[in-house]
N, C-alpha and C positions, 0 to 999 in steps of 0.2 A: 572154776576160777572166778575171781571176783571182778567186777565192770570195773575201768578205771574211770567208766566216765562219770563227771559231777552230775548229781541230781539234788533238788532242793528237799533241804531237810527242814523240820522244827525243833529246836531243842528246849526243852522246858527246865529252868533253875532249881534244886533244892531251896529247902526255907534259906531266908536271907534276914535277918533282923533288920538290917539298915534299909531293904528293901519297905519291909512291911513298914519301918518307922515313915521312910516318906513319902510312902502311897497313902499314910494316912491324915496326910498336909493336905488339904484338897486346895490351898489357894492358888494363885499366879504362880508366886514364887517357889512352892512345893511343887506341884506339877512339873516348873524346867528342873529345877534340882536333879525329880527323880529321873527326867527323859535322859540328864547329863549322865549320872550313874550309871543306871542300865546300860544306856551306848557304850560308856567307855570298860562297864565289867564284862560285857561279852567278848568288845573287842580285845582285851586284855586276857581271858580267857581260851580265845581263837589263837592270838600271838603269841602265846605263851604254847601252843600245843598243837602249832601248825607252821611247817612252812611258810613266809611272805611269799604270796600267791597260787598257793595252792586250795585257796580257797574263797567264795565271796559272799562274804554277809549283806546281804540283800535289806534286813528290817531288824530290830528291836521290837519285841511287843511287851510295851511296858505293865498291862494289864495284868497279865501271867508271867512275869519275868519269863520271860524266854525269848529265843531269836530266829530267824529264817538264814538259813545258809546254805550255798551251795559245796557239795562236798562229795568223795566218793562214797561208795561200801564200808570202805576200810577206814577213810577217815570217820565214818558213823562211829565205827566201831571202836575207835582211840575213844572218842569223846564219850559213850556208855562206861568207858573205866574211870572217867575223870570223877573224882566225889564230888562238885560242885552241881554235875548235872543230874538232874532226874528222868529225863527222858528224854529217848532223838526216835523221834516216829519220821519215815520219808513221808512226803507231801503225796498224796492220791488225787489225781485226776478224776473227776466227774467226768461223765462223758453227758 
């Protein structure tokens, strides 16, 4: 039986063209653009394929279009079927 309890995930984006076009702005103004983007296509992403509060997005990493979120087992496993994503690896503790 699968944990219900939340563990932090990473989930990494497929290619994004609008992504790549504003990461390759390197000014001021490109930079907030892209942080605005990314924030709001994860969150839009998440709300779109998840219960409100069943889950919490912890970060954006706008470097690798991907994002940190807390989630079960099973919600990993909704967002692996989703096409936008490429990968959801759980987070590993170093000891």
């Amino acid at each position: 039986m699968a944990s219900e309890e939340s563990e932090r995930y990473f989930v990494f984006m497929n290619y994004d063209p609008e992504y790549e076009r504003l990461r390759s702005k390197r000014t001021k103004k490109g930079s907030y653009d892209l942080d605005l983007y990314i924030s709001k296509k994860h969150d839009e992403l998440l709300a779109n394929t998840f219960e409100p509060g069943s889950y919490i997005k912890r970060l954006s990493l706008v470097i690798v279009d991907g994002f940190a979120v807390e989630i079960t087992d099973d919600q990993a496993n909704v967002l692996r079927s989703v096409k936008e994503v490429r990968v959801v690896e759980k987070n590993q503790e170093l000891a």
